[in-house]
Gaussian input, Z-matrix of N, CA and C with variables (Angstrom, degrees):
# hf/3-21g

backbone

0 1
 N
 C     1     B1
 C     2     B2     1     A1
 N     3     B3     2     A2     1     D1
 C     4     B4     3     A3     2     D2
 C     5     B5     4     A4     3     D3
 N     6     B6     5     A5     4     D4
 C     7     B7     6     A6     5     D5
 C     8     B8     7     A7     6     D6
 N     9     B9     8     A8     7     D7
 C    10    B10     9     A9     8     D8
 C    11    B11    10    A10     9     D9
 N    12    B12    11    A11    10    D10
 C    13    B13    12    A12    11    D11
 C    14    B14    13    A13    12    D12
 N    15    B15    14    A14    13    D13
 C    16    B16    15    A15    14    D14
 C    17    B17    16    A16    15    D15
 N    18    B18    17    A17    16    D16
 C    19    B19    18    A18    17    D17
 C    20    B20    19    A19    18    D18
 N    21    B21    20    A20    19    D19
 C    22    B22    21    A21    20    D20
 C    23    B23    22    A22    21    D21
 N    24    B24    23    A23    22    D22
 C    25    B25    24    A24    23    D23
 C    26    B26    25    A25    24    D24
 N    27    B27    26    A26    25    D25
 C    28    B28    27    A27    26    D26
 C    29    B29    28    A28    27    D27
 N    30    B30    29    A29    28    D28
 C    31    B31    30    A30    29    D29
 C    32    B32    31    A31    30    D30
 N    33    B33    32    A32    31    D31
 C    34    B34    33    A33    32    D32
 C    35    B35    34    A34    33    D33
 N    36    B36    35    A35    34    D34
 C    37    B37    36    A36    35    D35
 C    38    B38    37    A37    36    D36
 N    39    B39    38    A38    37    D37
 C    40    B40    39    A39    38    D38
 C    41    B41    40    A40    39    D39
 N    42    B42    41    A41    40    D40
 C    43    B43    42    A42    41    D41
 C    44    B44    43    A43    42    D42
 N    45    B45    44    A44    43    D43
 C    46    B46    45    A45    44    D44
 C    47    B47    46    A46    45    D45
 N    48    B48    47    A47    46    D46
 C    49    B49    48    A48    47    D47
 C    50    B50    49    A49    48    D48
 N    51    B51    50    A50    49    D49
 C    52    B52    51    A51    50    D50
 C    53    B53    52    A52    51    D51
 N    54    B54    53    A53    52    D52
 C    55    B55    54    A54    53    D53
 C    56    B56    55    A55    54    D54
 N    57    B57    56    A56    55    D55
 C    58    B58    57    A57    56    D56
 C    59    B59    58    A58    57    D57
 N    60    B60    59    A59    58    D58
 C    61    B61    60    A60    59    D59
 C    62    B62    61    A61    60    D60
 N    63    B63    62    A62    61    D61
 C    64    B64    63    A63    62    D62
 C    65    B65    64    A64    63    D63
 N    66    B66    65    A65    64    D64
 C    67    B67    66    A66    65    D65
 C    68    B68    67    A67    66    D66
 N    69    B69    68    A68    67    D67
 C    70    B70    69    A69    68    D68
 C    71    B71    70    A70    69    D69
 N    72    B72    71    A71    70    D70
 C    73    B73    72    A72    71    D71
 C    74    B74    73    A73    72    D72
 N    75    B75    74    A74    73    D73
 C    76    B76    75    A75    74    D74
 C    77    B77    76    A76    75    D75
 N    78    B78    77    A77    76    D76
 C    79    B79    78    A78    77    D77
 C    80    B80    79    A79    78    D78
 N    81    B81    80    A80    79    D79
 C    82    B82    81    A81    80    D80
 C    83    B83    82    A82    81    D81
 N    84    B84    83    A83    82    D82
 C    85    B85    84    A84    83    D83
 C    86    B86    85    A85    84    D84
 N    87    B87    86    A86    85    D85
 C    88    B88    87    A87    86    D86
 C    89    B89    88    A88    87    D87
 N    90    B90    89    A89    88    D88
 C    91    B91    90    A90    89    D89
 C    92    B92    91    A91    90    D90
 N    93    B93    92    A92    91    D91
 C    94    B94    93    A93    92    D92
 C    95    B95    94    A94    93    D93
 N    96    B96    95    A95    94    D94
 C    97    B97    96    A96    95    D95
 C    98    B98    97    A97    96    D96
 N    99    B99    98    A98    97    D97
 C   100   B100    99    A99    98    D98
 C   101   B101   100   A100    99    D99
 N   102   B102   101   A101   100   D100
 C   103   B103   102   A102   101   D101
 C   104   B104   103   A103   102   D102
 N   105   B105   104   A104   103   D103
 C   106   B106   105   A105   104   D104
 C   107   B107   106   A106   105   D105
 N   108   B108   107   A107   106   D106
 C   109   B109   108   A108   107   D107
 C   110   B110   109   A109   108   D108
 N   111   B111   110   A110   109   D109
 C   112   B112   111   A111   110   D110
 C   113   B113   112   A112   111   D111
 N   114   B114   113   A113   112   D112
 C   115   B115   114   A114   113   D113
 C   116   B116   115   A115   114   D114
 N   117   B117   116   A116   115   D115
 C   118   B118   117   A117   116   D116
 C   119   B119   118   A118   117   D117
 N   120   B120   119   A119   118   D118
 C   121   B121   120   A120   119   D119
 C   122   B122   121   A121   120   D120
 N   123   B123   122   A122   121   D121
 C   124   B124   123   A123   122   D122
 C   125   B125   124   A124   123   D123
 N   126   B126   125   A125   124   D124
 C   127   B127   126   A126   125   D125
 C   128   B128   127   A127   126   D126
 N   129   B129   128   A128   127   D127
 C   130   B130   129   A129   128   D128
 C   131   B131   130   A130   129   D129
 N   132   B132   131   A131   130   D130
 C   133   B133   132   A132   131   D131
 C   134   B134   133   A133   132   D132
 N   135   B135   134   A134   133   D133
 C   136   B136   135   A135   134   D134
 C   137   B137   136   A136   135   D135
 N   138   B138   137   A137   136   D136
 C   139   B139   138   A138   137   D137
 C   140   B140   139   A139   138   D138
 N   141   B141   140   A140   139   D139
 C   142   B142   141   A141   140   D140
 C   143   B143   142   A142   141   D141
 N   144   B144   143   A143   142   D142
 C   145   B145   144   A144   143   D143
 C   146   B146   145   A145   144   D144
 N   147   B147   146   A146   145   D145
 C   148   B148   147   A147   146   D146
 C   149   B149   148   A148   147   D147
 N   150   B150   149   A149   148   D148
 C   151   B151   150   A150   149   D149
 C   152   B152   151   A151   150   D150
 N   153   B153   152   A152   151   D151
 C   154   B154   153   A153   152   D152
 C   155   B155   154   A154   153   D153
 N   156   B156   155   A155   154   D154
 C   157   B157   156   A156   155   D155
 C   158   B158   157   A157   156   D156
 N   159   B159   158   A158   157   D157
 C   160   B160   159   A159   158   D158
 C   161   B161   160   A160   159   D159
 N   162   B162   161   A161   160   D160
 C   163   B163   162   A162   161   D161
 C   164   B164   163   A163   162   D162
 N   165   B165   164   A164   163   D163
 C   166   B166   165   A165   164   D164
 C   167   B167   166   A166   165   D165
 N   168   B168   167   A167   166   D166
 C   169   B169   168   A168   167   D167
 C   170   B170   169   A169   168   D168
 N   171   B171   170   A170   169   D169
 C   172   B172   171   A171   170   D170
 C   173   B173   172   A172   171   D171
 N   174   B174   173   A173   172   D172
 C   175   B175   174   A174   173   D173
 C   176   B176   175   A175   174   D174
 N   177   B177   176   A176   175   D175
 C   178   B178   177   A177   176   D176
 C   179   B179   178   A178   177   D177
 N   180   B180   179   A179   178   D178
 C   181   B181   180   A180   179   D179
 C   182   B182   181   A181   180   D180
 N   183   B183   182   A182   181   D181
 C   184   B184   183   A183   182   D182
 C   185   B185   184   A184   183   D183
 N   186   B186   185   A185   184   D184
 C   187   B187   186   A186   185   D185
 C   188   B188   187   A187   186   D186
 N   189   B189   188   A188   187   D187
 C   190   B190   189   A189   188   D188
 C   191   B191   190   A190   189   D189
 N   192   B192   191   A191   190   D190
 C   193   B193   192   A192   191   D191
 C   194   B194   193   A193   192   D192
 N   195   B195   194   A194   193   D193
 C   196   B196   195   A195   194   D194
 C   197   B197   196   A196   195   D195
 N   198   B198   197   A197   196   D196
 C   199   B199   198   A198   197   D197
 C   200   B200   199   A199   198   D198
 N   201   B201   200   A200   199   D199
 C   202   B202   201   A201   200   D200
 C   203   B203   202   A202   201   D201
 N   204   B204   203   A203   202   D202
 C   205   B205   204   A204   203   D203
 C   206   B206   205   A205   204   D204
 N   207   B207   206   A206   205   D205
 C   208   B208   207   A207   206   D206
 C   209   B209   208   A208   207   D207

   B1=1.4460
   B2=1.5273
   B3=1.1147
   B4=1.9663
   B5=1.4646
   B6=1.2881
   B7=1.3262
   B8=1.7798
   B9=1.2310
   B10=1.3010
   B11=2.1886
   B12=1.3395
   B13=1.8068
   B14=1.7226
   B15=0.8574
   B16=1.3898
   B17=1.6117
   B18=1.0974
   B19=1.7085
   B20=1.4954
   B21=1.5879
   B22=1.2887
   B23=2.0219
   B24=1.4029
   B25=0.9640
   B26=1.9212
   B27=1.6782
   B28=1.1409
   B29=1.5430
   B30=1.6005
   B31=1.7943
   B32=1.7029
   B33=1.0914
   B34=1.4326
   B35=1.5432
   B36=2.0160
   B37=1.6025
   B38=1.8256
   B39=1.0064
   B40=1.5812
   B41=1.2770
   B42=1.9303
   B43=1.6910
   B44=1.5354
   B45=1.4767
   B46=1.0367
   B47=2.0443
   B48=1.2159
   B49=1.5218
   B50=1.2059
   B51=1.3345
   B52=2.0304
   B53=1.6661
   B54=1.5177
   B55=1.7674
   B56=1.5002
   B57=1.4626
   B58=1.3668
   B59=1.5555
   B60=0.5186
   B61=1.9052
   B62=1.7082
   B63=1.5595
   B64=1.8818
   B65=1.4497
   B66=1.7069
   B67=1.3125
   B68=1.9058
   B69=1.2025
   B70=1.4644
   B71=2.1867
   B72=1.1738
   B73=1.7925
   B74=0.9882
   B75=1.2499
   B76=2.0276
   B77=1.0031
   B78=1.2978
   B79=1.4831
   B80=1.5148
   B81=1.6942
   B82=1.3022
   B83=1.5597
   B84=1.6557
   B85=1.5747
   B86=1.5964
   B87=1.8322
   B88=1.4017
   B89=1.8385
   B90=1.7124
   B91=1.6388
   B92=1.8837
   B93=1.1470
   B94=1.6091
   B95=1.5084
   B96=1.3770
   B97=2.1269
   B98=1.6628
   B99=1.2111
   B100=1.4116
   B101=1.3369
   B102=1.5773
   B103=1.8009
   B104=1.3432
   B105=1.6163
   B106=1.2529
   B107=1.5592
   B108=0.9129
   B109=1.9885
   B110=1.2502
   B111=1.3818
   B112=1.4977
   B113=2.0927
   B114=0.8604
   B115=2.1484
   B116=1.7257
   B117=1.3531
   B118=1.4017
   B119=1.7300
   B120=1.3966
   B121=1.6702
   B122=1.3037
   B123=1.1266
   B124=1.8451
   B125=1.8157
   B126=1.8009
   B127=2.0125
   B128=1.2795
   B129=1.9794
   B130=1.8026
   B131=1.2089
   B132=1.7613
   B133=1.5515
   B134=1.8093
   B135=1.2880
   B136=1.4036
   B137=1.4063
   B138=0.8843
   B139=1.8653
   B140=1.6048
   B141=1.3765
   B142=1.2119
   B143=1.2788
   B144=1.7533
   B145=1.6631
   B146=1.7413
   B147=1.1446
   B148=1.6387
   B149=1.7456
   B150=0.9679
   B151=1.3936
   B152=1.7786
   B153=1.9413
   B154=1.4271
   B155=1.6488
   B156=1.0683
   B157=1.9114
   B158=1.3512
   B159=1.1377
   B160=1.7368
   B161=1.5500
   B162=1.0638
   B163=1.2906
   B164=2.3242
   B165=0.7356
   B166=1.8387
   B167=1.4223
   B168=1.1968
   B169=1.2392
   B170=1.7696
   B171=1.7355
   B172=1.3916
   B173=1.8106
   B174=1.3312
   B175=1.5057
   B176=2.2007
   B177=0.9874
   B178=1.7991
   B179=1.1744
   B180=1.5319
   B181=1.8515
   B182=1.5131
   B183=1.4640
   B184=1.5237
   B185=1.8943
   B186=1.4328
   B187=1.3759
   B188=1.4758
   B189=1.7521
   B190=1.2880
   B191=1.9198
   B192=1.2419
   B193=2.1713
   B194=0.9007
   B195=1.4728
   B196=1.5673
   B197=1.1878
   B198=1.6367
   B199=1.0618
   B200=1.4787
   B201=1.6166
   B202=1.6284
   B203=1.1955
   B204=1.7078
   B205=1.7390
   B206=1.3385
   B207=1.3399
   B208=1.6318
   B209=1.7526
   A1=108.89
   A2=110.12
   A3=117.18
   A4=109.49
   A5=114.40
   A6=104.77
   A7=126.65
   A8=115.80
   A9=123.64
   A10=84.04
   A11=93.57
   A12=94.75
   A13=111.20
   A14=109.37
   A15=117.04
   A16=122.14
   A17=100.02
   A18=130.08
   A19=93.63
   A20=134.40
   A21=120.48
   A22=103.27
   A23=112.70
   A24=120.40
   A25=99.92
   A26=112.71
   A27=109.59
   A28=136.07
   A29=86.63
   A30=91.80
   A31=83.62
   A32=145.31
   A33=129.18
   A34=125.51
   A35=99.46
   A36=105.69
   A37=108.94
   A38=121.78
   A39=107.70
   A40=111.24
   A41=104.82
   A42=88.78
   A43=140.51
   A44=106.67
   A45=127.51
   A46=125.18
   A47=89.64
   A48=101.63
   A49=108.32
   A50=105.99
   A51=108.48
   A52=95.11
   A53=116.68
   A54=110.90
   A55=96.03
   A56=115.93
   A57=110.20
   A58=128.36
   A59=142.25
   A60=170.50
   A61=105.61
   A62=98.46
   A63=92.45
   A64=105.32
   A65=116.17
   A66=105.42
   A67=103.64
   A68=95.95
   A69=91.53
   A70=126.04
   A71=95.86
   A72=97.96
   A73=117.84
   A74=114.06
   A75=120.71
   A76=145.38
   A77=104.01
   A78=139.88
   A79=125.05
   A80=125.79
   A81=126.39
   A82=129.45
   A83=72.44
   A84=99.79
   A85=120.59
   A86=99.93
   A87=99.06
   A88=123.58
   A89=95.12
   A90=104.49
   A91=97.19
   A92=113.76
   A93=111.31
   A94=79.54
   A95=111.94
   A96=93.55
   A97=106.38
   A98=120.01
   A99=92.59
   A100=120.14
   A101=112.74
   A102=130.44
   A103=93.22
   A104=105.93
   A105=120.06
   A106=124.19
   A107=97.39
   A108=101.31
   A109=96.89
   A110=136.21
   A111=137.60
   A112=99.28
   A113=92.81
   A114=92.86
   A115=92.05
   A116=119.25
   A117=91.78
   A118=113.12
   A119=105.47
   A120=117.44
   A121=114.05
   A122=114.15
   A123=114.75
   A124=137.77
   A125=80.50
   A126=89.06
   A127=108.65
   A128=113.84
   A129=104.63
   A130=92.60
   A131=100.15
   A132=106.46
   A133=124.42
   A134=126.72
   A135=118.37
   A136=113.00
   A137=118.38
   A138=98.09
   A139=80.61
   A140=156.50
   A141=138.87
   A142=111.83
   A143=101.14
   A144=111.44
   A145=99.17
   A146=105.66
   A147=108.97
   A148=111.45
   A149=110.54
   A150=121.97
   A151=124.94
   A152=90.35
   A153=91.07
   A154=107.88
   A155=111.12
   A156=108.86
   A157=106.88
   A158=114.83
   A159=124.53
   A160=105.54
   A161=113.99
   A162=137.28
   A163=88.19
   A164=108.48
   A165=101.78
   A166=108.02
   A167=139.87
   A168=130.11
   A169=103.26
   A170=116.76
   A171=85.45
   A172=85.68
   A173=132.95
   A174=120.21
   A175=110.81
   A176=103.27
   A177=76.21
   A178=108.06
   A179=91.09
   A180=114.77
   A181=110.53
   A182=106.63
   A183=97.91
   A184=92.15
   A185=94.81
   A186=93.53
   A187=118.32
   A188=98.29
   A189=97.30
   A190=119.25
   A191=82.38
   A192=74.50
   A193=98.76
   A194=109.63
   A195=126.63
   A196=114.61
   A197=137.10
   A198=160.69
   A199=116.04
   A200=112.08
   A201=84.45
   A202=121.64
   A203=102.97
   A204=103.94
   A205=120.84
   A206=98.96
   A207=103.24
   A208=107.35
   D1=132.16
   D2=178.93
   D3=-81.82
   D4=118.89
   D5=160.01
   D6=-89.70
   D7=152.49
   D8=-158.11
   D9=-76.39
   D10=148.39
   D11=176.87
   D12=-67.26
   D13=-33.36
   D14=-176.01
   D15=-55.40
   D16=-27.45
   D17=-167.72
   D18=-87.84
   D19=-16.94
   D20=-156.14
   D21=-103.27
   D22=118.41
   D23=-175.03
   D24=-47.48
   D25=-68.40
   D26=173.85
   D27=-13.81
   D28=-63.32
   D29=-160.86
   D30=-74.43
   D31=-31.73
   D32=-172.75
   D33=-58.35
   D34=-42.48
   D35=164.86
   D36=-70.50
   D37=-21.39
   D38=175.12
   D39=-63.34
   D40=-59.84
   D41=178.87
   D42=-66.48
   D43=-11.38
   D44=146.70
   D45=-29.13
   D46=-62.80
   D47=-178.16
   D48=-79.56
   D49=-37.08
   D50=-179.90
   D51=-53.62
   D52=-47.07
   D53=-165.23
   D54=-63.88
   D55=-62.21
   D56=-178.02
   D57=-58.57
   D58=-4.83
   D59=117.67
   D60=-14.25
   D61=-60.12
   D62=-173.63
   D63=-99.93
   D64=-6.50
   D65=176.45
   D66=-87.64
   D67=-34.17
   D68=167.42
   D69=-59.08
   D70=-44.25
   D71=165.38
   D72=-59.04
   D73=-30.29
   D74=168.83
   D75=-57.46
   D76=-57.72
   D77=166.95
   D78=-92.82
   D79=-34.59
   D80=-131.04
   D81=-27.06
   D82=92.15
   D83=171.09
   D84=-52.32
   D85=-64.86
   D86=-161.98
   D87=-81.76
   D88=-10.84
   D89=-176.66
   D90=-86.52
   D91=-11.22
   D92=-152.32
   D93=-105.46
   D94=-56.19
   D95=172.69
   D96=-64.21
   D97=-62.24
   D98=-153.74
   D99=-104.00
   D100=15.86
   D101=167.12
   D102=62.75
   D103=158.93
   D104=-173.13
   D105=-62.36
   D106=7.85
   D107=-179.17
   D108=-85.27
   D109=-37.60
   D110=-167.60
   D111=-104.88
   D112=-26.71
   D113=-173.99
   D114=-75.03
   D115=-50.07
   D116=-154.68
   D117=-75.12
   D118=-20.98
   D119=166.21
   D120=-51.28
   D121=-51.68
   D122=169.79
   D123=-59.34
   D124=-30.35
   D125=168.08
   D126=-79.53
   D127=-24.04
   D128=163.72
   D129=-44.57
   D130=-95.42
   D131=-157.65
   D132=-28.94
   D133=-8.52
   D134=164.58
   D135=-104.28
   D136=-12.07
   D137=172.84
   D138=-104.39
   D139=26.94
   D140=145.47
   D141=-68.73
   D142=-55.40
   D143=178.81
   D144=-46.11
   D145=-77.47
   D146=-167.90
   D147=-31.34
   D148=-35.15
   D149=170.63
   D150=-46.14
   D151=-63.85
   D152=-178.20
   D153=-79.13
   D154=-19.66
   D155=176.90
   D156=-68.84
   D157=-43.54
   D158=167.43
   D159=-36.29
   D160=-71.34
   D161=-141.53
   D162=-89.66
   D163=-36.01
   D164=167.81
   D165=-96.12
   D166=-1.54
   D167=161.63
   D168=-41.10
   D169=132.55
   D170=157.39
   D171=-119.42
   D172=-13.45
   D173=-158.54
   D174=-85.50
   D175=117.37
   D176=163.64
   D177=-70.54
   D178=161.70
   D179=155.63
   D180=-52.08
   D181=-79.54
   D182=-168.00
   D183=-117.93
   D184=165.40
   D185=165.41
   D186=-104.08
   D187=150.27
   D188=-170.15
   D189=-95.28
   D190=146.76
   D191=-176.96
   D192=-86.94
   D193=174.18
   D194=-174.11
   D195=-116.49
   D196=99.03
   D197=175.18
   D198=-21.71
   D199=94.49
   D200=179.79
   D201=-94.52
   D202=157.88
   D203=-177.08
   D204=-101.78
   D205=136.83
   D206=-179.12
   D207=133.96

């Protein structure tokens, strides 16, 4: 069964971080308030999240075909 992309917790926290990612190179808001003792603990905690959503996904997005050879 395909799930629609929108529906996918994952791809939502990625783009999530992708926005916060270029608003952070822009601005740096959150390393410039709370210096690297507190920023680099938080990029754990997001590729942790991405991790466990990764890792309980059970549906794909799309399905993939199988390439024939020859």
């Amino acid at each position: 069964m395909k799930k629609k992309w929108w529906k996918s917790k994952t791809l939502w926290l990625n783009a999530a971080v992708a926005a916060g990612a270029i608003v952070e190179a822009n601005f740096a808001l959150l390393q410039g308030t709370f210096g690297p003792k507190y920023f680099v603990p938080v990029v754990g905690l997001v590729a942790g999240a991405n991790f466990v959503l990764r890792y309980l996904t059970t549906q794909p997005i799309v399905e993939r075909k199988e390439k024939a050879n020859g």
